[in-house]
N, CA, C and O atoms as a DFTB+ gen file, in Angstrom:
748 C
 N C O
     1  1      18.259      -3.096      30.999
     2  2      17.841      -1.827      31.520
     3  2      18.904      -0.747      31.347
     4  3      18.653       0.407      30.999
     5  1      20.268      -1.293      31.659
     6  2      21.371      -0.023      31.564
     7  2      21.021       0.460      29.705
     8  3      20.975       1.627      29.318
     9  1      20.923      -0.133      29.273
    10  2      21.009       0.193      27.807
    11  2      19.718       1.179      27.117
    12  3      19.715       2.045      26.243
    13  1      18.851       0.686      27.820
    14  2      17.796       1.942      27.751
    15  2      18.055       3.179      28.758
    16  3      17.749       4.286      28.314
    17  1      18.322       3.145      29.416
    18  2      18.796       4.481      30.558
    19  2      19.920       4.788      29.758
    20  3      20.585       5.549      30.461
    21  1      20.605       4.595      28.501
    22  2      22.100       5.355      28.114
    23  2      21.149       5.688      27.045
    24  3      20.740       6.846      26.973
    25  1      20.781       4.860      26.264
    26  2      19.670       5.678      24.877
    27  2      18.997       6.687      24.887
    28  3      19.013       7.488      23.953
    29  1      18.021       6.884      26.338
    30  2      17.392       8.443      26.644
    31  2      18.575       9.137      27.056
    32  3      18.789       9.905      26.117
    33  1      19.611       9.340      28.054
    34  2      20.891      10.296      28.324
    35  2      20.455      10.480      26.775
    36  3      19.430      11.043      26.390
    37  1      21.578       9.811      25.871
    38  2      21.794      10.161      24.328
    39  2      21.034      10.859      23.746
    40  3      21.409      11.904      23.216
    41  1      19.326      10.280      23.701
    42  2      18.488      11.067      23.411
    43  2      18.333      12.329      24.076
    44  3      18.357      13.304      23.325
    45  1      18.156      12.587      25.508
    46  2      17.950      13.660      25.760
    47  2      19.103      14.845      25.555
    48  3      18.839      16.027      25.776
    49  1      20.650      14.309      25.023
    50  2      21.504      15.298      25.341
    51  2      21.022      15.865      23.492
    52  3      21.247      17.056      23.279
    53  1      20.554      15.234      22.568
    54  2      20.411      15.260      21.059
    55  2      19.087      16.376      20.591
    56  3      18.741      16.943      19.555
    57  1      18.615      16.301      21.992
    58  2      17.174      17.274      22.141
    59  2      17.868      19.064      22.601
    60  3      17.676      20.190      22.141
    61  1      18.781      18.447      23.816
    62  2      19.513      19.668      24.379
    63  2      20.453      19.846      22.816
    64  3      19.407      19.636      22.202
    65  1      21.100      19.970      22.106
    66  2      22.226      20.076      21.196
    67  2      20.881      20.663      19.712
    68  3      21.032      21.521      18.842
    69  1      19.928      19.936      19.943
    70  2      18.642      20.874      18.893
    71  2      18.620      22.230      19.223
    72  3      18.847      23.297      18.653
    73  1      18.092      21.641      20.899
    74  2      17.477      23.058      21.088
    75  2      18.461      24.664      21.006
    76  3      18.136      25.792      20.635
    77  1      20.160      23.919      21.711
    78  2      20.792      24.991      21.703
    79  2      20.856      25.571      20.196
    80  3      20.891      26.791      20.039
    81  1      20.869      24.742      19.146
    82  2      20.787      25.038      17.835
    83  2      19.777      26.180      17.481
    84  3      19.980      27.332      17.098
    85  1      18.923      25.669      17.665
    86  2      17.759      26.690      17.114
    87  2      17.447      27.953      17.905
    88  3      16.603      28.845      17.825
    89  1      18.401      27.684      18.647
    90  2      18.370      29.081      19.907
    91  2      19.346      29.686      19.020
    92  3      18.625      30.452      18.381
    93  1      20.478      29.830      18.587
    94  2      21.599      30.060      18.113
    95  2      20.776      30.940      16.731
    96  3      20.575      32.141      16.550
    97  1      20.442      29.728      15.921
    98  2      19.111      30.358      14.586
    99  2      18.443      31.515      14.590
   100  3      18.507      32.443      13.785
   101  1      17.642      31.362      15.791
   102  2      16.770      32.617      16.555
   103  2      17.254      33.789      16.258
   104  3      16.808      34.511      15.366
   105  1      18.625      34.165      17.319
   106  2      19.261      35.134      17.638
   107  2      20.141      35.499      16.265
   108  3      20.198      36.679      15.919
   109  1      20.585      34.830      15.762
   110  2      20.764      35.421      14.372
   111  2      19.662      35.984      13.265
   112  3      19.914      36.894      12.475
   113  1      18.620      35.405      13.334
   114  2      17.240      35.898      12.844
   115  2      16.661      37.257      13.314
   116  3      15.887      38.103      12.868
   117  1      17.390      37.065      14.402
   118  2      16.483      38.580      15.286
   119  2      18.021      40.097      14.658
   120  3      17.859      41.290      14.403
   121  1      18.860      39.536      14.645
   122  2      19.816      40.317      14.003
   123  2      19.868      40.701      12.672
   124  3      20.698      41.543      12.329
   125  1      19.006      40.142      11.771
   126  2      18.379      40.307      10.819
   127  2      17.218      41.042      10.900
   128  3      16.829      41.960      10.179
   129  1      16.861      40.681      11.578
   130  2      15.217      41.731      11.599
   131  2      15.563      43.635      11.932
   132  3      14.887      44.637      11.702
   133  1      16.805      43.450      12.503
   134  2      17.562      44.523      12.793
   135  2      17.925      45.306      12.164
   136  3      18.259      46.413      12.587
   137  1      17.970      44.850      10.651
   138  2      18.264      46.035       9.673
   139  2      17.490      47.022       9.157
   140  3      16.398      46.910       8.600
   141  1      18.054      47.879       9.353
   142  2      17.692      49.569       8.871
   143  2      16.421      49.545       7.360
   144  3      16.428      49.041       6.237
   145  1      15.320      50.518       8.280
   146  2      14.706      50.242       6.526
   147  2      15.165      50.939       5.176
   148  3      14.715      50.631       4.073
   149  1      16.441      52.247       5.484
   150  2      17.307      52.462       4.855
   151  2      17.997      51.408       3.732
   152  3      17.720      51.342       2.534
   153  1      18.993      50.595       4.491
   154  2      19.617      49.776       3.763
   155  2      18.428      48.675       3.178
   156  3      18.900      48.106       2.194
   157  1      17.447      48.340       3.389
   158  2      16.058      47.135       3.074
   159  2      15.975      48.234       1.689
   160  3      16.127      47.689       0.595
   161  1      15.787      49.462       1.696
   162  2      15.611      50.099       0.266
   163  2      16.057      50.529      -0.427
   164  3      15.497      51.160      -1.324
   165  1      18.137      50.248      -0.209
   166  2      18.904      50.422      -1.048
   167  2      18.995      48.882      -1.919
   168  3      19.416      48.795      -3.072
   169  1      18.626      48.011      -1.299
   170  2      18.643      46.393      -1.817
   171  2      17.355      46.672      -2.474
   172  3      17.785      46.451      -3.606
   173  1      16.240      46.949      -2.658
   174  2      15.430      46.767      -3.190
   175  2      15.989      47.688      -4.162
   176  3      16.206      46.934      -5.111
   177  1      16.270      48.572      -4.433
   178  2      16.423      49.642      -5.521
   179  2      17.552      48.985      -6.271
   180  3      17.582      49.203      -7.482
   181  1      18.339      48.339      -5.833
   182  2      19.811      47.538      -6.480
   183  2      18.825      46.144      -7.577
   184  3      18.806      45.842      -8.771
   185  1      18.290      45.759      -6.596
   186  2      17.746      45.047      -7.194
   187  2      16.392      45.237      -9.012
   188  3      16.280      44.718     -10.122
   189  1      15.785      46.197      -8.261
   190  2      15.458      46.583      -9.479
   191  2      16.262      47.222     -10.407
   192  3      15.710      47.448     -11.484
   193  1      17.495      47.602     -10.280
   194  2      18.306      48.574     -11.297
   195  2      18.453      47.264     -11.597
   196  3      18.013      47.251     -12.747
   197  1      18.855      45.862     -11.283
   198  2      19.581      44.623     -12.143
   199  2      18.320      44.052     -12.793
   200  3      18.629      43.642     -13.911
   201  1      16.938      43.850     -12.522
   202  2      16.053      44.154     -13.668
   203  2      15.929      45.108     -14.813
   204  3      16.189      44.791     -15.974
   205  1      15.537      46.237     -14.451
   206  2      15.680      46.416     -15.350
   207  2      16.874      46.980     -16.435
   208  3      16.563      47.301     -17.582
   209  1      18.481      47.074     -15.862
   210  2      19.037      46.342     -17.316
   211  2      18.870      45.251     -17.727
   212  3      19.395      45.001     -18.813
   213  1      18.144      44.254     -17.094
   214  2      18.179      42.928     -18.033
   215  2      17.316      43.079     -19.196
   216  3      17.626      42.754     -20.342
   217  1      15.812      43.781     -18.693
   218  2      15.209      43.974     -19.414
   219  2      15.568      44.879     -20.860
   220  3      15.183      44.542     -21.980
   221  1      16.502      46.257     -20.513
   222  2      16.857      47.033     -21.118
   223  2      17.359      45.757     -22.462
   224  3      16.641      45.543     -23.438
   225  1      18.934      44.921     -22.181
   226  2      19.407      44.301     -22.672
   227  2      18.298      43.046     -23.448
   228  3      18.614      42.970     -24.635
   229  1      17.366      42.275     -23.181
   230  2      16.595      41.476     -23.863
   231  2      15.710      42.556     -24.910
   232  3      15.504      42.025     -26.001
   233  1      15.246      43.717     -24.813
   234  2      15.251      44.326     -25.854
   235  2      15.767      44.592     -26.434
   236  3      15.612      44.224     -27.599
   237  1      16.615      45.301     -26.128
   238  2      18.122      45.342     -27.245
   239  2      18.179      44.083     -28.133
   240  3      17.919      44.318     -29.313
   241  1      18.445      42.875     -27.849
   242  2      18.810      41.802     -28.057
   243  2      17.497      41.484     -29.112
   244  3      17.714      41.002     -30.224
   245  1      16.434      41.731     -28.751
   246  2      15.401      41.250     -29.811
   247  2      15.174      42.376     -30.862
   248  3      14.836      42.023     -31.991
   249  1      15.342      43.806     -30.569
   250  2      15.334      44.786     -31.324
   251  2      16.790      43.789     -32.789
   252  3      16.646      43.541     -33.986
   253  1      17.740      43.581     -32.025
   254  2      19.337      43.155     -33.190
   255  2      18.525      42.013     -34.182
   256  3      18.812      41.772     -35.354
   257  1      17.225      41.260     -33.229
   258  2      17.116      39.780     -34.219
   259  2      15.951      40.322     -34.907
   260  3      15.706      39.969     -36.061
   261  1      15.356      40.992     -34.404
   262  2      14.532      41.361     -35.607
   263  2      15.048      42.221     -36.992
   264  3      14.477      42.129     -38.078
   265  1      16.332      43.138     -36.711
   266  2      17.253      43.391     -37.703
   267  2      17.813      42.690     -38.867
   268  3      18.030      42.839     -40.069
   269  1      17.964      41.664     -37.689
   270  2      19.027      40.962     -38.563
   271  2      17.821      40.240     -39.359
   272  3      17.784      40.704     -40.499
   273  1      16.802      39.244     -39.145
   274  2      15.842      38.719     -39.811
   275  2      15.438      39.452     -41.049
   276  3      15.153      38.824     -42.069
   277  1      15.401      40.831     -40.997
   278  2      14.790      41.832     -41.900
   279  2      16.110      41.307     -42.929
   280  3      16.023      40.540     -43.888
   281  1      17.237      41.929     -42.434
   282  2      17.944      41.929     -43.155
   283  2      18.233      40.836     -44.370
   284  3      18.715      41.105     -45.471
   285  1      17.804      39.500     -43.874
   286  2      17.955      38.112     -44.446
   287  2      17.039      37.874     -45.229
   288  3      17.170      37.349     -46.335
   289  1      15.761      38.339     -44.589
   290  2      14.835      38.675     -45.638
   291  2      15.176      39.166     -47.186
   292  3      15.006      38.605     -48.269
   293  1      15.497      39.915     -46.976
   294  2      16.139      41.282     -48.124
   295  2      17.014      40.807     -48.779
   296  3      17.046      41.068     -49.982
   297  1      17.690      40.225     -48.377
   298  2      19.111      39.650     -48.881
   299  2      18.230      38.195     -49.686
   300  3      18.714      38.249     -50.817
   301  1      17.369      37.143     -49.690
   302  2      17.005      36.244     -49.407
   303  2      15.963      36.757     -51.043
   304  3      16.142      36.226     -52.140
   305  1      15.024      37.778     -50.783
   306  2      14.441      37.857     -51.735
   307  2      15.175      38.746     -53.259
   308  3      14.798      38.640     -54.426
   309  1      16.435      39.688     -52.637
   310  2      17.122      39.894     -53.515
   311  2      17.630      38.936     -54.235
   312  3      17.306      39.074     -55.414
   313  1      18.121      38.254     -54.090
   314  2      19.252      37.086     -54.854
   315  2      18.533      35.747     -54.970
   316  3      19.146      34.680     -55.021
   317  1      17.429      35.832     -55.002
   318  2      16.659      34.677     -55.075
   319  2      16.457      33.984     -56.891
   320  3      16.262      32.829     -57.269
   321  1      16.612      35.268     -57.665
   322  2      17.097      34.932     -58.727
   323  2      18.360      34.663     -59.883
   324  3      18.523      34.639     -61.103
   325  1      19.025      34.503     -58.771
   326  2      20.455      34.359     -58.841
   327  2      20.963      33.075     -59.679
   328  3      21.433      32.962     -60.811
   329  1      20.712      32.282     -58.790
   330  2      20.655      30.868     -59.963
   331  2      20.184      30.315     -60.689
   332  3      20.717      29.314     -61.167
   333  1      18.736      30.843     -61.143
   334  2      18.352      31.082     -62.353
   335  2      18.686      31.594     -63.036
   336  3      18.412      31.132     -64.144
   337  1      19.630      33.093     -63.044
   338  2      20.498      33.669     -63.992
   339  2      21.583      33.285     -64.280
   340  3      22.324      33.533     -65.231
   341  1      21.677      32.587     -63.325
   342  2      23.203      31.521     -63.606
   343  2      23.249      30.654     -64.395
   344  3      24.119      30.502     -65.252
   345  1      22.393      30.041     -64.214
   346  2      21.528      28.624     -65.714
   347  2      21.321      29.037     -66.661
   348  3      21.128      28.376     -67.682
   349  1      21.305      30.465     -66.555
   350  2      21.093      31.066     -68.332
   351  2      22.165      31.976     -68.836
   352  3      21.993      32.929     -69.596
   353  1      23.470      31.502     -68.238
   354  2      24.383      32.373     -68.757
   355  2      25.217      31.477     -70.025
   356  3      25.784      32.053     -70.954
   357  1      25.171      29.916     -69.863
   358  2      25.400      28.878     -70.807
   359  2      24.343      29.635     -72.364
   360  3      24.697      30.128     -73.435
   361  1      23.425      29.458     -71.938
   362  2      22.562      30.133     -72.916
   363  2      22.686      31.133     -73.591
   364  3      21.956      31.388     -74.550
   365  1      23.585      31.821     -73.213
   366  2      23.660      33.668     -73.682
   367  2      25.025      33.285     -74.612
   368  3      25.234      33.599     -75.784
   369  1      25.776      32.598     -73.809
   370  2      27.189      32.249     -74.489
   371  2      27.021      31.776     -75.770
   372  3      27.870      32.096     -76.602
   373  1      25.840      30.883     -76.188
   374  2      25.594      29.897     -77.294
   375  2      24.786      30.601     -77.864
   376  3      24.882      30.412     -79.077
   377  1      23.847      31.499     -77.557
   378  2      24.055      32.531     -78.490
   379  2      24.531      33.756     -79.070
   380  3      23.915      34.494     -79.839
   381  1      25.661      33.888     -78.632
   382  2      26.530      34.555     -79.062
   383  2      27.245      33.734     -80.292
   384  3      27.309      34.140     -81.452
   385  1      27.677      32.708     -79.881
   386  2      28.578      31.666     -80.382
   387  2      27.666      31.759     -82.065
   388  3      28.341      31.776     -83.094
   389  1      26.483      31.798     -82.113
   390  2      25.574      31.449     -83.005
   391  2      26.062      32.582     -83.645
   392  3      26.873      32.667     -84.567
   393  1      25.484      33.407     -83.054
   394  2      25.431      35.088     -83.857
   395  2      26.636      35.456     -84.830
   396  3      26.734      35.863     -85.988
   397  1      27.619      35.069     -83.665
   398  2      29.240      35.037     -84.035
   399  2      29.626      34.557     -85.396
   400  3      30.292      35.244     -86.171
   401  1      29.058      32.998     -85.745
   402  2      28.282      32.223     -86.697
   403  2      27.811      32.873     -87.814
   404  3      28.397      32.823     -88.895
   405  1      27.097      33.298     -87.681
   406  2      26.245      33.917     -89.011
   407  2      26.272      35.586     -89.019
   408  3      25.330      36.378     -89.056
   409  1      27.498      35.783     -88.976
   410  2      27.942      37.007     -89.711
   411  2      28.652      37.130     -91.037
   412  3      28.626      38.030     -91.877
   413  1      29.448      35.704     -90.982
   414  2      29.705      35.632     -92.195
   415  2      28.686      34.910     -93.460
   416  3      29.123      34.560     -94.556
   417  1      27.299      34.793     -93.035
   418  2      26.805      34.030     -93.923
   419  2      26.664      34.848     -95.105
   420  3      27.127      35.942     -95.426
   421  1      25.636      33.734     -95.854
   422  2      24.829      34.153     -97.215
   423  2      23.876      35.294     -96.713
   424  3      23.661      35.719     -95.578
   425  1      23.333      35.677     -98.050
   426  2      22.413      36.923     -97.622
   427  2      21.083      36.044     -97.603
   428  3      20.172      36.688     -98.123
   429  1      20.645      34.702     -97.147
   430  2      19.180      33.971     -96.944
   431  2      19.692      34.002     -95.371
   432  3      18.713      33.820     -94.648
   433  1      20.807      34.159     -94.667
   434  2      21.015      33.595     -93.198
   435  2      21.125      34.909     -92.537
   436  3      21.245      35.018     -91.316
   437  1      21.076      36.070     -93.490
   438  2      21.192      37.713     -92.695
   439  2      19.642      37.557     -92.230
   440  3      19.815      38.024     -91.104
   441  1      18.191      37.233     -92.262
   442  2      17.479      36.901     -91.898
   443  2      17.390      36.526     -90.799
   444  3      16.845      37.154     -89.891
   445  1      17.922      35.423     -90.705
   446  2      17.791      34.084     -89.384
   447  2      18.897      35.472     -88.191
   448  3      18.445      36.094     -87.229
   449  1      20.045      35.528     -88.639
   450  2      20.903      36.626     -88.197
   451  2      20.592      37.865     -87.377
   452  3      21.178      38.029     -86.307
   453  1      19.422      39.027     -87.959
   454  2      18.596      39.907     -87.864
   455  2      17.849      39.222     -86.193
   456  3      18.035      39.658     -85.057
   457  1      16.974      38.005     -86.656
   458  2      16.055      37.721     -85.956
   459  2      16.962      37.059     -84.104
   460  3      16.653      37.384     -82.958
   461  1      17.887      36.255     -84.507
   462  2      18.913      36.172     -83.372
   463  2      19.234      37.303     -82.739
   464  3      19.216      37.391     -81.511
   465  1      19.539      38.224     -83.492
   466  2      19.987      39.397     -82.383
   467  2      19.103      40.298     -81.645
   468  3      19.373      41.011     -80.678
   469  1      17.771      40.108     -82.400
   470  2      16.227      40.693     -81.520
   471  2      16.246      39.971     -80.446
   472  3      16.124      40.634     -79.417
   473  1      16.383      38.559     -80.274
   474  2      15.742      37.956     -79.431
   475  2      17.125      38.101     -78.317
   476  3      16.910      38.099     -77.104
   477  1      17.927      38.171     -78.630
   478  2      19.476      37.875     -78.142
   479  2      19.564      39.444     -77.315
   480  3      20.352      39.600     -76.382
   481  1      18.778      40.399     -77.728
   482  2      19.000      41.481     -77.190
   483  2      17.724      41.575     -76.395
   484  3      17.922      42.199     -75.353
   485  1      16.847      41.286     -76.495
   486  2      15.416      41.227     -75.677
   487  2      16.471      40.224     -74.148
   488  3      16.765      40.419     -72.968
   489  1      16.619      39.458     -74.924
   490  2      17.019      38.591     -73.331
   491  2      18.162      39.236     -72.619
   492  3      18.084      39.291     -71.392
   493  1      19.132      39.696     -73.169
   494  2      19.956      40.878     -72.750
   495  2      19.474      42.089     -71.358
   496  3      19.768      42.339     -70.189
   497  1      18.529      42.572     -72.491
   498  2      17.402      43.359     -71.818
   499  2      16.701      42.813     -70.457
   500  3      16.717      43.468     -69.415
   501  1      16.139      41.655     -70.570
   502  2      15.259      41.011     -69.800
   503  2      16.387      40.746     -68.348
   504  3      15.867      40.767     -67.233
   505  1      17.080      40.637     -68.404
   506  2      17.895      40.010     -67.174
   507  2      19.383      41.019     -66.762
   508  3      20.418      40.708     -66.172
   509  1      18.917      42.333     -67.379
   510  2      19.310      43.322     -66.950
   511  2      18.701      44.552     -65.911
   512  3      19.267      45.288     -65.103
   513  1      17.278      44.408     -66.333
   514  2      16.411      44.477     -65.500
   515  2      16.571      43.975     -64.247
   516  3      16.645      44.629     -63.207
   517  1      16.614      43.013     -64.352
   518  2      16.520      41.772     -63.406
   519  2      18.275      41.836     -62.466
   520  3      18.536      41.449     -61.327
   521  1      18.516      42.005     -62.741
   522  2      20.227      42.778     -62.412
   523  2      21.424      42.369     -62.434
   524  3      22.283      42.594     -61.581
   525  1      21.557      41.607     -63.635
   526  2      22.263      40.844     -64.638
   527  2      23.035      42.038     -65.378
   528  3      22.395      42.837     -66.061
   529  1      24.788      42.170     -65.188
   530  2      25.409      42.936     -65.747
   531  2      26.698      42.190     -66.309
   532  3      27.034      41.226     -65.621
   533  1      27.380      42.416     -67.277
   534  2      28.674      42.239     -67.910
   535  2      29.927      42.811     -67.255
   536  3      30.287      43.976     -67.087
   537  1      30.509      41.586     -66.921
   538  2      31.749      42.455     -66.245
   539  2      32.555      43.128     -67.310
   540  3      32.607      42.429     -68.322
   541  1      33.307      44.447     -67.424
   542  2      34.048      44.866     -68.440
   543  2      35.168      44.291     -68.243
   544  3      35.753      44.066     -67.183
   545  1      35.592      43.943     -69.823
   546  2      37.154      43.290     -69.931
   547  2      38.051      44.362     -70.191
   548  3      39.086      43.939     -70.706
   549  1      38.043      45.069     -70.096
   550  2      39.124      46.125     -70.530
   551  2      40.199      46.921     -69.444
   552  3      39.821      47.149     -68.295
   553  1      41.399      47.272     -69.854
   554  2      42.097      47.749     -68.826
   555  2      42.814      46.824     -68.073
   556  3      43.281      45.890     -68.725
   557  1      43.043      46.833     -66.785
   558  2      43.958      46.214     -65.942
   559  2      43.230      45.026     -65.594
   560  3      42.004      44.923     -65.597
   561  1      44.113      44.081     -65.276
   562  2      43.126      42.423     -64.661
   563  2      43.090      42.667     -63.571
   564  3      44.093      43.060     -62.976
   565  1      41.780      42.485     -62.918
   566  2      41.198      42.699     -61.800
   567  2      40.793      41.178     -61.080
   568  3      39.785      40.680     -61.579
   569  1      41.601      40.173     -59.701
   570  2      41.341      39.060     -59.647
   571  2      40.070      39.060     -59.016
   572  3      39.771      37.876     -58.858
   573  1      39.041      39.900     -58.512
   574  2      38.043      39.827     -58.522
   575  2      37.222      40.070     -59.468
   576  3      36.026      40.060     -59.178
   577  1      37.484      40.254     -60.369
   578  2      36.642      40.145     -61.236
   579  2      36.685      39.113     -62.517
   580  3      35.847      38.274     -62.846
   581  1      38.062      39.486     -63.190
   582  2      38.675      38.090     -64.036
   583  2      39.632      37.086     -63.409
   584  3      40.440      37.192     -62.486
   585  1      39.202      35.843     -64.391
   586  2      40.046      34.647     -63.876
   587  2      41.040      34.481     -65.417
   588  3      40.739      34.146     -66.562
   589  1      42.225      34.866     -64.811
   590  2      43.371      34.828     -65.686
   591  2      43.561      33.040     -66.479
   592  3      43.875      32.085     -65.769
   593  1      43.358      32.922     -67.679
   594  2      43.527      31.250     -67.500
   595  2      45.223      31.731     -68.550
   596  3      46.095      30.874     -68.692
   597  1      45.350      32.845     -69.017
   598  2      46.449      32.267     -70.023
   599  2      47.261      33.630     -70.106
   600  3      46.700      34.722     -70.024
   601  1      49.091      33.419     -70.332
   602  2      49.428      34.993     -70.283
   603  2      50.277      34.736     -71.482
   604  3      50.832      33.649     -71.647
   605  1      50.376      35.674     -72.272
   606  2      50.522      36.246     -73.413
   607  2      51.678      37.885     -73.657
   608  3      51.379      38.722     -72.805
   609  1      52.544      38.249     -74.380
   610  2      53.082      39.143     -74.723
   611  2      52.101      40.270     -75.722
   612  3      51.206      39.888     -76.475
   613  1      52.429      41.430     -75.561
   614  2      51.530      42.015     -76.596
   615  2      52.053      43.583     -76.319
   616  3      51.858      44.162     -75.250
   617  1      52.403      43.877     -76.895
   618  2      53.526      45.529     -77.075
   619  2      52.739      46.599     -77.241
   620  3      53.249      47.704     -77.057
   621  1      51.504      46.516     -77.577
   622  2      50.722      47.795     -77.592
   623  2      50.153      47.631     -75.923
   624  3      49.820      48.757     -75.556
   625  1      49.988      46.861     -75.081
   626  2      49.172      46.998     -73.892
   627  2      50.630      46.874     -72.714
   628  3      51.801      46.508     -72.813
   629  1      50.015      47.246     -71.954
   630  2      50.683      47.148     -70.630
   631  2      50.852      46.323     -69.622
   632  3      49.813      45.688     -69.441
   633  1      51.896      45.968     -68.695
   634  2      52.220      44.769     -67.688
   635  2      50.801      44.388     -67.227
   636  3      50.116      45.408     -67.150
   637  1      50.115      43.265     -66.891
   638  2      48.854      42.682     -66.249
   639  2      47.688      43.360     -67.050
   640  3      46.613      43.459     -66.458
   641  1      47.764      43.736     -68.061
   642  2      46.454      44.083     -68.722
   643  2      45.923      43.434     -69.602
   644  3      46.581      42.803     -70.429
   645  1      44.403      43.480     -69.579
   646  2      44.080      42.217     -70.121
   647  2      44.208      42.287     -71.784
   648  3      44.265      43.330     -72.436
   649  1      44.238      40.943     -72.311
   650  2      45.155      41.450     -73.959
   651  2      43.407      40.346     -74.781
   652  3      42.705      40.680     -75.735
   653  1      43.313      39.338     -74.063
   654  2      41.947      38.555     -74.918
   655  2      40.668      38.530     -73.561
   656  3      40.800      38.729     -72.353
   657  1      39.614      38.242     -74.278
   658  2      38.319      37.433     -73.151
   659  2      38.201      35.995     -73.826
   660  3      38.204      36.006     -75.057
   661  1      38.120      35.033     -73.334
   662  2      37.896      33.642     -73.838
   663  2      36.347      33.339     -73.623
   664  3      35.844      32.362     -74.178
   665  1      35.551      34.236     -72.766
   666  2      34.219      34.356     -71.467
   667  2      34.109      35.265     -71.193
   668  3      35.014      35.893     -70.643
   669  1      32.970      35.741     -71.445
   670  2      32.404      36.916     -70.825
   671  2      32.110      36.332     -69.056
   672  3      31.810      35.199     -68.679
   673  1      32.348      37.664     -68.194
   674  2      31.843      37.415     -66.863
   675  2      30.762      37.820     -66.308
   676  3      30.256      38.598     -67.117
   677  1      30.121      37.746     -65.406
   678  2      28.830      38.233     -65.055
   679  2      28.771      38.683     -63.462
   680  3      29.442      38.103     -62.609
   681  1      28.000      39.643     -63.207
   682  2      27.970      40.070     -61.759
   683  2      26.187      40.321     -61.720
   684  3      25.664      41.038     -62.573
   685  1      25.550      39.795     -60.878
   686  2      24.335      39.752     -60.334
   687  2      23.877      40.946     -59.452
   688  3      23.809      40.587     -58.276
   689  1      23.666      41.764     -59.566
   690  2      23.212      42.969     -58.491
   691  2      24.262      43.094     -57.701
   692  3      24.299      42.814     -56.502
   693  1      25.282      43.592     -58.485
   694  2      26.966      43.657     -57.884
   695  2      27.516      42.103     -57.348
   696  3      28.720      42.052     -57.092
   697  1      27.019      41.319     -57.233
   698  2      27.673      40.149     -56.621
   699  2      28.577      39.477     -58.069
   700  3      27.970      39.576     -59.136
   701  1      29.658      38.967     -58.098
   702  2      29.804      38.429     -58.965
   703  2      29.653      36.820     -58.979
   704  3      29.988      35.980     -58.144
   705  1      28.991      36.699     -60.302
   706  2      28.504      35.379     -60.525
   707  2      29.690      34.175     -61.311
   708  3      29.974      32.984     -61.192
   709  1      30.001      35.035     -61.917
   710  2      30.947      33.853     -63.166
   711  2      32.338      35.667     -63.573
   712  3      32.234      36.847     -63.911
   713  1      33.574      34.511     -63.162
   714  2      34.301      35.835     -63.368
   715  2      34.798      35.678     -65.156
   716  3      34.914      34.572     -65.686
   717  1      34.977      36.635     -65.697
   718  2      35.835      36.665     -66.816
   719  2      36.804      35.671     -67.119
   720  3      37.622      35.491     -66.217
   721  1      36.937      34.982     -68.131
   722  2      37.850      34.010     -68.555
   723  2      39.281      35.150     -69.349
   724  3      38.935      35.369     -70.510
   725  1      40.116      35.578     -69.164
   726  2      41.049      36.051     -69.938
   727  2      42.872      36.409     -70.023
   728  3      43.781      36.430     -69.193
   729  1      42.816      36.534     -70.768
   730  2      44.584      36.282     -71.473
   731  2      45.190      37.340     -70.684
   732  3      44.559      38.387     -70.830
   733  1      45.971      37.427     -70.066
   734  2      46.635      38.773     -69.541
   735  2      48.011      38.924     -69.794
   736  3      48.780      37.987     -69.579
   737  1      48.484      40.238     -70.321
   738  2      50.227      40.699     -70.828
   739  2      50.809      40.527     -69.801
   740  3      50.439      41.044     -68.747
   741  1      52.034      39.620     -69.930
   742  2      53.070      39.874     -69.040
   743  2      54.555      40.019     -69.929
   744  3      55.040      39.471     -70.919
   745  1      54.949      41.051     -68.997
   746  2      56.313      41.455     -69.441
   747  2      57.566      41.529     -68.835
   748  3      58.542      41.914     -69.479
């Protein structure tokens, strides 16, 4: 019996220690209810100013990706023929190499000769269009543009200027594709 008469005490002091609790809750609740509808509509107005910059900013933010997408686009369909012009720069070389070839021929190979340089200049044509340009070898060596493989003396040209081409170079709609192979003076 003592042991049940100490369990309700316990219990009942656990009911008193609630209740003072939620009395405590109350009165802080009611001190809340207390605030000014002033300050209730400076928090609401704070609050919407932090909407909508968010909003401001997630447009922004999708306005930049749709930019940038465009942009990749563009970039993506520009240069899309890029390495296809690249695969045909072996090609241009060998015929040159050919042409090069049959300048000194017989007069039955000025024919074959004639007809190489139509077609040699049509394709010229064709992938110039297309925006396929020759880097110029002339003047000063430029390491963006030529790749120096060999240096050489030469008294009519000047310090770092280029003196041979071993390779023509190529630049793709300004990008460069294949730089110049050439000899450059040093003195």
């Amino acid at each position: 019996m003592i042991k049940e008469e100490e369990i309700k005490t316990e219990t009942d002091e656990a009911v008193v220690e609630e209740t003072e609790t939620v009395n405590d809750e109350a009165s802080t609740d009611e001190n809340v209810e207390e605030v000014s509808p002033d300050e209730v509509l400076k928090e609401i107005v704070k609050e919407d100013e932090a909407i909508l910059n968010r909003l401001v900013r997630l447009q922004a933010d999708f306005e930049n990706f749709k930019k940038r997408s465009q942009k990749e686009k563009t970039e993506m369909f520009q240069y899309a023929s890029e390495n296809f012009a690249t695969k045909l720069l072996p090609v241009m070389d060998n015929l040159e190499r050919a042409e090069a070839a049959l300048t000194d021929a017989s007069e039955e190979a000025k024919g074959y000769l004639d007809g190489l340089e139509m077609v040699f200049k049509q394709l010229k044509d064709v992938l110039k269009e297309e925006g396929l340009e020759e880097i110029i070898c002339e003047g000063p060596f430029d390491p963006n543009l030529h790749h120096g493989v060999a240096v050489g003396e030469d008294d009519e040209k000047e310090d770092q200027e280029i003196i041979d081409v071993f390779q023509k170079g190529y630049k793709f709609k300004g990008k460069v594709i294949r730089p110049a192979m050439v000899k450059v003076c040093s003195k």
